[in-house]
C-alpha positions as CSV (number, residue, x, y, z in Angstrom):
1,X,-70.0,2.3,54.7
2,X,-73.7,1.3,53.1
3,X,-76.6,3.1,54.0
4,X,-78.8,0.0,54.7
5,X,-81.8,1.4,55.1
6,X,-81.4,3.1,51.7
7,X,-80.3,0.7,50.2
8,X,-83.0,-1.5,51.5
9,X,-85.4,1.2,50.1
10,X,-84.4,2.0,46.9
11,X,-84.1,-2.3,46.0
12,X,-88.0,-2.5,46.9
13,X,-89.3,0.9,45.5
14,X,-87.6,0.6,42.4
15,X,-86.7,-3.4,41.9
16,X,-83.1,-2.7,41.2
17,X,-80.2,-5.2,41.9
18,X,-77.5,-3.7,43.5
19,X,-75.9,-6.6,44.7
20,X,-76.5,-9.8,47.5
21,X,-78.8,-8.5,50.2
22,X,-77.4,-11.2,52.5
23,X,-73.4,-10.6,53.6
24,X,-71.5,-11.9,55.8
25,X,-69.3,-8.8,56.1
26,X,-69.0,-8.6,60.4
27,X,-69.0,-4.8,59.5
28,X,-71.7,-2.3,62.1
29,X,-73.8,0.1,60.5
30,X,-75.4,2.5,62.8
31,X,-79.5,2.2,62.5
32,X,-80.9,5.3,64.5
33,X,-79.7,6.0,68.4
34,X,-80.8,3.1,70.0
35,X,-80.1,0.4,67.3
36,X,-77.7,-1.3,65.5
37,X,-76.6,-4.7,63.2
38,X,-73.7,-6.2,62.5
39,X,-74.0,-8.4,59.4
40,X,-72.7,-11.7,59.6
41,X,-73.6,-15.6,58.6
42,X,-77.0,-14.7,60.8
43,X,-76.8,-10.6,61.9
44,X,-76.7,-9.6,65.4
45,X,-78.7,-6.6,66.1
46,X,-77.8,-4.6,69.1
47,X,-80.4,-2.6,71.5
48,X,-78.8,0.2,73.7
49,X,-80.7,1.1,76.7
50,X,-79.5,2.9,80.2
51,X,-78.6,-0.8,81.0
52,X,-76.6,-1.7,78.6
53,X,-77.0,-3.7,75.3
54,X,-79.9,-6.3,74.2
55,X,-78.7,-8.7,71.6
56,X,-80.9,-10.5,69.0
57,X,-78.7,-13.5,68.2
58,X,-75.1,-14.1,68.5
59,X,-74.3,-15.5,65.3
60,X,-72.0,-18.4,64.8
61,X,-69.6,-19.6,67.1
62,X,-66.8,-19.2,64.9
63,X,-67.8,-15.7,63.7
64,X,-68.5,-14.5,67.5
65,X,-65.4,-12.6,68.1
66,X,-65.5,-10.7,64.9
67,X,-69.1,-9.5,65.7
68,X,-68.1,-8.9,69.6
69,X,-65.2,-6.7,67.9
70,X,-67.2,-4.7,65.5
71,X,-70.3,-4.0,68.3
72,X,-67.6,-2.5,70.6
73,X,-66.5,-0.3,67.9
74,X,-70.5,1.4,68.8
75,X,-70.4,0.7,72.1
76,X,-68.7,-0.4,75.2
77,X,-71.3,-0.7,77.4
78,X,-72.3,-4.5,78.5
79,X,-74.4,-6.8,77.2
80,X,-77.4,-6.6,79.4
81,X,-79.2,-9.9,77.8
82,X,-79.1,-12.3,74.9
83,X,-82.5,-12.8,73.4
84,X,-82.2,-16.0,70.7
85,X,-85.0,-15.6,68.0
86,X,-84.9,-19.2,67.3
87,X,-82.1,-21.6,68.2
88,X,-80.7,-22.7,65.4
89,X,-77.0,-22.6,65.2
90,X,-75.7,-19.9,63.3
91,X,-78.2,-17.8,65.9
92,X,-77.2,-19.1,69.2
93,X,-73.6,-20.4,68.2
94,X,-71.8,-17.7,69.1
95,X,-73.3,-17.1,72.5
96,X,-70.8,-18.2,74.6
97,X,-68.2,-15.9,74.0
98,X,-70.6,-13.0,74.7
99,X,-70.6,-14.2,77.6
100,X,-67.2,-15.0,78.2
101,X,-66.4,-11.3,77.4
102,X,-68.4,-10.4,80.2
103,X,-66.8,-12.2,82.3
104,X,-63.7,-10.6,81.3
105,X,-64.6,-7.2,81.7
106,X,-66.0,-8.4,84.9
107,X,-69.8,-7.7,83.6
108,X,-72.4,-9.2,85.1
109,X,-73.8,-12.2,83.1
110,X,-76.0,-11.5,80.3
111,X,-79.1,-12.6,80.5
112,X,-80.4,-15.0,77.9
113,X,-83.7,-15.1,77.0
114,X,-85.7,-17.8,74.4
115,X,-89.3,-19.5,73.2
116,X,-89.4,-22.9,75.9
117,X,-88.9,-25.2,73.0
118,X,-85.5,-23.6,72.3
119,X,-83.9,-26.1,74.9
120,X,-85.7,-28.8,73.7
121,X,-84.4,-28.2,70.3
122,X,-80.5,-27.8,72.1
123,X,-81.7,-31.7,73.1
124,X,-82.5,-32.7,69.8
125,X,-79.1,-31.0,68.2
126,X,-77.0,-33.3,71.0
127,X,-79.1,-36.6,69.4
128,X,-78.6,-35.6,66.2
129,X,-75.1,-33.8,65.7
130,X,-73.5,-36.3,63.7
131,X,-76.6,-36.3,61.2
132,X,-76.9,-32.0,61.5
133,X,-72.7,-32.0,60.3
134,X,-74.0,-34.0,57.5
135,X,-76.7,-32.4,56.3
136,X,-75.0,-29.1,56.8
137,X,-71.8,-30.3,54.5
138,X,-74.3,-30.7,52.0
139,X,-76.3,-28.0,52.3
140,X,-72.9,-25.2,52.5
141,X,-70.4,-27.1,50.8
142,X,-69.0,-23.9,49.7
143,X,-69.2,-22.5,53.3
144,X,-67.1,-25.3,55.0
145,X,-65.1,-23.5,57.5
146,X,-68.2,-21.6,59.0
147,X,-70.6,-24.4,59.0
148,X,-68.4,-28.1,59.8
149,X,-69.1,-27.8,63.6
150,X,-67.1,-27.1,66.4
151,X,-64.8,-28.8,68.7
152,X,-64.8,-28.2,72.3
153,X,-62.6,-31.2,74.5
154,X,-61.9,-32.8,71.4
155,X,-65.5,-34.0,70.5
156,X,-66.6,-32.7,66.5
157,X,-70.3,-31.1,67.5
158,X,-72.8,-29.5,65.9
159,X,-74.1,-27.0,68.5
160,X,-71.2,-25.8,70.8
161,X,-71.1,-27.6,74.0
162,X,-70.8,-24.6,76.2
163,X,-74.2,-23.0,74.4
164,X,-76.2,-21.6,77.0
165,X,-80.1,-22.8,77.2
166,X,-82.3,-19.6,77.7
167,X,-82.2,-18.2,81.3
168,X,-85.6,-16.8,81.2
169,X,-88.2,-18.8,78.9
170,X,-92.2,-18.2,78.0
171,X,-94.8,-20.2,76.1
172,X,-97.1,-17.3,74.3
173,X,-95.8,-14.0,74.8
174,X,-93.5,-11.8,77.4
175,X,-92.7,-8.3,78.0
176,X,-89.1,-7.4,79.8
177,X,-88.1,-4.3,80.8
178,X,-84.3,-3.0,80.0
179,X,-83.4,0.7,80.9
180,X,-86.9,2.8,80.7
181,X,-87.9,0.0,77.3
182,X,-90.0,-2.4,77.2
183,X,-89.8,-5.4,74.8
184,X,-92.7,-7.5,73.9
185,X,-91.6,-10.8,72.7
186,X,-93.7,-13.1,70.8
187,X,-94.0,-16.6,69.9
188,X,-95.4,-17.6,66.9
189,X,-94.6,-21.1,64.7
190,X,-92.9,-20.7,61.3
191,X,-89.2,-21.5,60.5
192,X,-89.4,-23.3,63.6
193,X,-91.2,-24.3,66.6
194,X,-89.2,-22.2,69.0
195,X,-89.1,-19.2,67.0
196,X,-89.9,-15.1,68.6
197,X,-90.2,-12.0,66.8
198,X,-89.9,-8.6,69.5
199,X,-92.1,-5.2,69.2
200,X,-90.4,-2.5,70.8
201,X,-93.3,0.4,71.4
202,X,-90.9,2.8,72.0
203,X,-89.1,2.9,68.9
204,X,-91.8,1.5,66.8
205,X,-89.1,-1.6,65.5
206,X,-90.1,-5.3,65.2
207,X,-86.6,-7.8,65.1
208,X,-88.1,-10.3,63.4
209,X,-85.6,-13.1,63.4
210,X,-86.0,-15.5,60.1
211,X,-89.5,-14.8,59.8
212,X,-88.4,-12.6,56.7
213,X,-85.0,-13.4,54.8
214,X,-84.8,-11.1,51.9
215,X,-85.5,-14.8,49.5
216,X,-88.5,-16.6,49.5
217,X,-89.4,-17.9,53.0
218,X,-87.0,-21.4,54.1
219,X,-90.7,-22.9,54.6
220,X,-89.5,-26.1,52.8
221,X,-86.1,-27.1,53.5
222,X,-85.7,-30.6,52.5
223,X,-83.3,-31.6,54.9
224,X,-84.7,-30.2,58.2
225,X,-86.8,-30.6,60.7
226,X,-90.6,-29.4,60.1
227,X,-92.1,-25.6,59.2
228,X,-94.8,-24.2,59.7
229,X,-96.1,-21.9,57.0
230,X,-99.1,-21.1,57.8
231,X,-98.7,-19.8,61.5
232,X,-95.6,-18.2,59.7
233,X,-98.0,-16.6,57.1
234,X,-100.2,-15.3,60.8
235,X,-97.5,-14.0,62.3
236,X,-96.4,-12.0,59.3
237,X,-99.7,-9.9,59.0
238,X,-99.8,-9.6,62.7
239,X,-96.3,-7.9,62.2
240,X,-97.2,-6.1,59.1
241,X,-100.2,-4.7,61.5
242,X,-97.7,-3.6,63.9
243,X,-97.4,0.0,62.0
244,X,-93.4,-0.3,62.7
245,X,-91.4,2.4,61.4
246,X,-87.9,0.1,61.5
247,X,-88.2,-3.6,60.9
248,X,-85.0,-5.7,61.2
249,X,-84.7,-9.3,60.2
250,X,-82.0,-11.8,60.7
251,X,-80.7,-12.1,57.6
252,X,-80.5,-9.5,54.6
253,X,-81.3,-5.6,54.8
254,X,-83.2,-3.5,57.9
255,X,-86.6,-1.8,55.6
256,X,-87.6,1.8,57.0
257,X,-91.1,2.9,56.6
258,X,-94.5,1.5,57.7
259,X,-95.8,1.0,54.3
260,X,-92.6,-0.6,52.7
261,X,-92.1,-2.7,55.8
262,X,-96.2,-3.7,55.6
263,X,-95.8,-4.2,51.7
264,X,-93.2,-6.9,52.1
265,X,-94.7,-9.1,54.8
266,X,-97.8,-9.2,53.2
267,X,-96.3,-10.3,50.0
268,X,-94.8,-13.2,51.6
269,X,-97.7,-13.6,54.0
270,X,-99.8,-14.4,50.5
271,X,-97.4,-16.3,49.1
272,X,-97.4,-18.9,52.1
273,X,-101.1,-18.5,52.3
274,X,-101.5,-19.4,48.5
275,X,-99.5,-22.5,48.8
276,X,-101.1,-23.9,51.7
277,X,-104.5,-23.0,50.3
278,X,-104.0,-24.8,46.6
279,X,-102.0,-27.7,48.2
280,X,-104.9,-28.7,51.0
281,X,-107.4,-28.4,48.4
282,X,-105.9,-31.2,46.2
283,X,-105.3,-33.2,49.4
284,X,-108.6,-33.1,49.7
285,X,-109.3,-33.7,46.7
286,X,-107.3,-37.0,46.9
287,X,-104.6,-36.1,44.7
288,X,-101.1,-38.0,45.2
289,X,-98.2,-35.9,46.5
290,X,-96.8,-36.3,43.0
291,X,-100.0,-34.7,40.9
292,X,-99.5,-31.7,43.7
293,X,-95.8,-31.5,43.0
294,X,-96.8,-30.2,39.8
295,X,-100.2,-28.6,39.9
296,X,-99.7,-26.0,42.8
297,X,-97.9,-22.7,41.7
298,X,-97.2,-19.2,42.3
299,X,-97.3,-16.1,39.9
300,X,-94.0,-15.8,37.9
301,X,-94.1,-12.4,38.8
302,X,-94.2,-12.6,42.5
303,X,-91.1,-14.8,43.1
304,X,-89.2,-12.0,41.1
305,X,-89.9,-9.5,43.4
306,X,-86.3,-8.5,45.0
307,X,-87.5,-10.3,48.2
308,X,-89.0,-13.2,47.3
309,X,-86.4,-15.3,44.8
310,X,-86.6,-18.6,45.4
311,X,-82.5,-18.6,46.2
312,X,-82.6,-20.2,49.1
313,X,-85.8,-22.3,49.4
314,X,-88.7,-22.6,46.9
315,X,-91.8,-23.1,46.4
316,X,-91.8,-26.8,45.6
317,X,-90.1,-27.8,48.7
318,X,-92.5,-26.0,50.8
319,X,-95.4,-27.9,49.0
320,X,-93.7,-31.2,50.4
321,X,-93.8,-29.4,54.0
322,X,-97.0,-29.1,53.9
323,X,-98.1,-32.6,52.6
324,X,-95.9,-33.8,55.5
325,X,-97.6,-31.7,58.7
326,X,-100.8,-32.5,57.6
327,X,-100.9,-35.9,55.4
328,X,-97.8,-37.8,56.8
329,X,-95.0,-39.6,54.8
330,X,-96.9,-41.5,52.9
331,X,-97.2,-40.0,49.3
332,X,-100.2,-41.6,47.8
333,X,-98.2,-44.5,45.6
334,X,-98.9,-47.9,46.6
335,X,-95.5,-49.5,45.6
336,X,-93.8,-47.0,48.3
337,X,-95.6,-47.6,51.1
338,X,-93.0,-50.8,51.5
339,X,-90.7,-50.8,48.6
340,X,-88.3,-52.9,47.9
341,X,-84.2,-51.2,48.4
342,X,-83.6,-48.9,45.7
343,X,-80.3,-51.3,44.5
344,X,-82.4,-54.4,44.2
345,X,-85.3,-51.9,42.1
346,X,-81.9,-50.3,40.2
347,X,-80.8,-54.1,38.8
348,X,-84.1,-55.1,37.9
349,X,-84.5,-51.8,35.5
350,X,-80.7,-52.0,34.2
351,X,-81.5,-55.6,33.6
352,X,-84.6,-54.8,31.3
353,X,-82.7,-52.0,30.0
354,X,-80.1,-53.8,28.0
355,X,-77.4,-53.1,30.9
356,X,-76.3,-49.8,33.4
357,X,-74.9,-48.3,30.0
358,X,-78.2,-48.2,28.2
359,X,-79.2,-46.1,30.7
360,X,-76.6,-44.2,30.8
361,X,-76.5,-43.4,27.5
362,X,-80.5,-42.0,27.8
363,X,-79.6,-40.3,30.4
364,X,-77.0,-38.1,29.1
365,X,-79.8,-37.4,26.3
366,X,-81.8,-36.1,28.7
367,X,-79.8,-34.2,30.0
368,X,-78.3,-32.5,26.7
369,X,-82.3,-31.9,26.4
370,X,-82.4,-30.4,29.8
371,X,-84.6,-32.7,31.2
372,X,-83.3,-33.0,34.3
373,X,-85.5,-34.8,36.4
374,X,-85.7,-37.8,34.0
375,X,-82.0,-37.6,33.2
376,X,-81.2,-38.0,37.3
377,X,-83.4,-40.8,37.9
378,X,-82.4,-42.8,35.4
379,X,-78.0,-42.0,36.7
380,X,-79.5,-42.8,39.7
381,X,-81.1,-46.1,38.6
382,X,-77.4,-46.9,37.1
383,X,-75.2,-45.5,39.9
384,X,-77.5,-47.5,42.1
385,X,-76.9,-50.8,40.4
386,X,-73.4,-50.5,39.3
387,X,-72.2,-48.4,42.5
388,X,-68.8,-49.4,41.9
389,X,-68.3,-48.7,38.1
390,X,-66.3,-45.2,38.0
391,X,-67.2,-44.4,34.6
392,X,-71.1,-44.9,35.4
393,X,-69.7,-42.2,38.5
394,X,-68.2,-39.8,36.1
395,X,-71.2,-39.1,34.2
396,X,-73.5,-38.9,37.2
397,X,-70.8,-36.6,39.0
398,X,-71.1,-34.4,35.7
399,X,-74.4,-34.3,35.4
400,X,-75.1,-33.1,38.4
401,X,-72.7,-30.3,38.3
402,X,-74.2,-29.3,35.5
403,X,-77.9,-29.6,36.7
404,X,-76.7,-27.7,40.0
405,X,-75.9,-24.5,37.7
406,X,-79.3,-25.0,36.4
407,X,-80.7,-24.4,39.7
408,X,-82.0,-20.9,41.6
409,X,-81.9,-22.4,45.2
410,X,-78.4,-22.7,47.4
411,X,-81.2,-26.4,48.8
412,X,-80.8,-27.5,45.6
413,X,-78.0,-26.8,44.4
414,X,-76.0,-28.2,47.5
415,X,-77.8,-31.3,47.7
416,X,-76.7,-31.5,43.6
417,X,-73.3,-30.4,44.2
418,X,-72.6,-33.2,47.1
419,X,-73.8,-35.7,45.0
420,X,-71.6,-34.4,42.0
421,X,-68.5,-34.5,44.7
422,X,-69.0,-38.0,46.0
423,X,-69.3,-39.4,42.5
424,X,-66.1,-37.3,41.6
425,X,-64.1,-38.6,43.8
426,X,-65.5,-42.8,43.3
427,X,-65.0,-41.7,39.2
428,X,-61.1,-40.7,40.1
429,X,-60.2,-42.9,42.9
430,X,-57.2,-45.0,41.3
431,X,-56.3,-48.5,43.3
């Protein structure tokens, strides 16, 4: 079995690449007495106390039993209380079967404990399942079977039905006690409204939830619902203050040591802090969301750092987060504030083009020039005025295959790779 800890150690101290940092294994590695983690699509890490076992997370529905299988291999005492660090899916999925296994044993019912907005969020999920399935296709096409939804009483959904809604909420911060420790838990904006991170004084260990992922922060995310990166980038010093000797995080390795752990969130802290920074400034300059786009950056050098490659989110989408929370939709170009439908705009430019194939053609130029924003607008332009023609579909479906390979972030490239698939399969259908 890995040694995570040193593993976790030896990738920041020395930069080396030995491998993904984030598996989905369901394996247990022992942490110290008290804790333990059992890596999976999001990790569930395991608090033993005299009164049994405090969960951060439950992972996905349908990777529940495998984690429930691996934590029993530790221990078999019962699971005391379920504390959600947020309530996305892949964190609370899986809770129902913890508690179903209680019941079987004939346990008393965990406990489950969340932020207040996490049942608002459950609300917004039961609007919005048929749009969350969507968006998740695309964003882990090549995780289908872990991330399609589940179906409880026939119904396709995208949080399980039978997910419980914290027992036990708070707005600010709480402190329970389980067994002779006390957990603080603490709310603070960043992936998400609803989001905690816990300090537990007794073993000097902050769970930290997705406020640190082992890639550069998911402070952008195209497809989702707002972030927050600057309360993120407060509640990361806060934490790196902390002085904790074992911090664990949600996704990717556990760090040992106060300085390494302090090192890290600081890093990402700046990082956050430098994008907010450069991007409000040439808001209020009165620059257009498009002259930010490309004059706010970060050092080349910082988003190599083992822990902060943009393979996941990036930079450039968390620039768009930001001109949304604090400037609206609105992007600074006149002609979008009511445009006209992208296939009426796509005719009009094939028709002073010569025809869908002249663009087409320049297009694919691009593209052998690795100009790849110009290259997709203008298959875009053609696919959007021809949507029928499969041969118009057969180059846009490669050229975005090949511009997904181009791509460092799984955003990207699954939003790339969808669009590749659904022109495949309009370039092959056959009457």
């Amino acid at each position: 079995m890995t040694d995570l800890l040193s593993l976790s150690s030896r990738i920041i101290d020395e930069g080396v690449d030995e491998g993904p940092v984030n598996r989905i294994t369901q394996e247990l590695s022992v942490l110290s007495d008290h804790w333990s983690i059992v890596e999976s699509f999001s990790h569930v890490v395991s608090l033993k106390t005299e009164e049994g076992l405090v969960c951060f997370d439950t992972s996905l529905r349908q990777t529940a039993e495998a984690v429930i299988g691996s934590i029993r291999s530790w221990s078999t005492d019962p699971f005391h209380a379920l504390i959600y660090t947020h309530g996305h899916v892949d964190h609370v999925g899986g809770a129902a079967l913890f508690i179903n296994e209680a019941q079987e044993r004939g346990d008393p019912r965990p406990r489950v404990v969340g932020h207040e907005n996490v049942s608002e969020r459950f609300d917004r999920y039961r609007l919005t399942s048929g749009y969350n399935l969507t968006v998740n296709g695309r964003q882990f096409g090549g995780l289908r079977g872990m991330m399609e939804g589940v179906r409880l009483g026939g119904a396709q959904s995208f949080l399980p039905a039978d997910t419980p809604a914290p027992d036990l909420s708070f707005r600010d911060r709480t402190r329970m006690g389980v067994g002779g420790i006390e957990i603080e838990l603490r709310h603070a904006r960043g992936e998400t409204d609803d989001h905690l991170w816990a300090w537990i004084p007794a073993t000097r260990t902050i769970c930290a939830g997705d406020f640190f992922i082992w890639n550069f922060p998911n402070a952008g995310n195209p497809q989702k619902a707002q972030r927050y990166p600057a309360e993120w980038a407060v509640a990361l010093r806060e934490m790196a203050a902390m002085g904790a000797e074992l911090f664990i995080p949600a996704h990717g390795l556990p760090i040992a040591g106060a300085e390494r752990i302090a090192r890290v969130l600081n890093d990402v802290a700046g990082a956050l802090e430098s994008l907010v920074r450069q991007t409000l400034e040439r808001m209020n300059a009165g620059e257009p969301l498009d002259q930010i786009l490309t004059g706010v950056e970060l050092a080349p050098e910082l988003l190599e750092r083992p822990y902060m490659r943009p393979l996941y989110d990036e930079p450039e989408f968390v620039v768009r987060n930001i001109w949304r929370l604090y400037g609206g939709w609105y992007d600074g170009n006149p002609a979008h504030l009511k445009p006209a439908p992208e296939s009426r705009l796509a005719r009009e430019v094939c028709a002073l083009a010569g025809g869908a194939a002249a663009l087409v053609k320049r297009a694919e130029e691009l593209a052998e020039a690795e100009e790849w924003r110009l290259a997709c607008h203008l298959i875009e332009l053609a696919a959007q005025a021809v949507p029928d023609d499969r041969a118009v579909h057969g180059v846009r479906a490669d050229l975005y295959a090949r511009r997904r390979q181009s791509e460092t972030s799984l955003m990207a490239k699954g939003i790339y790779g969808y669009a590749s698939r659904t022109s495949r399969a309009i370039a092959s259908d056959r009457d």
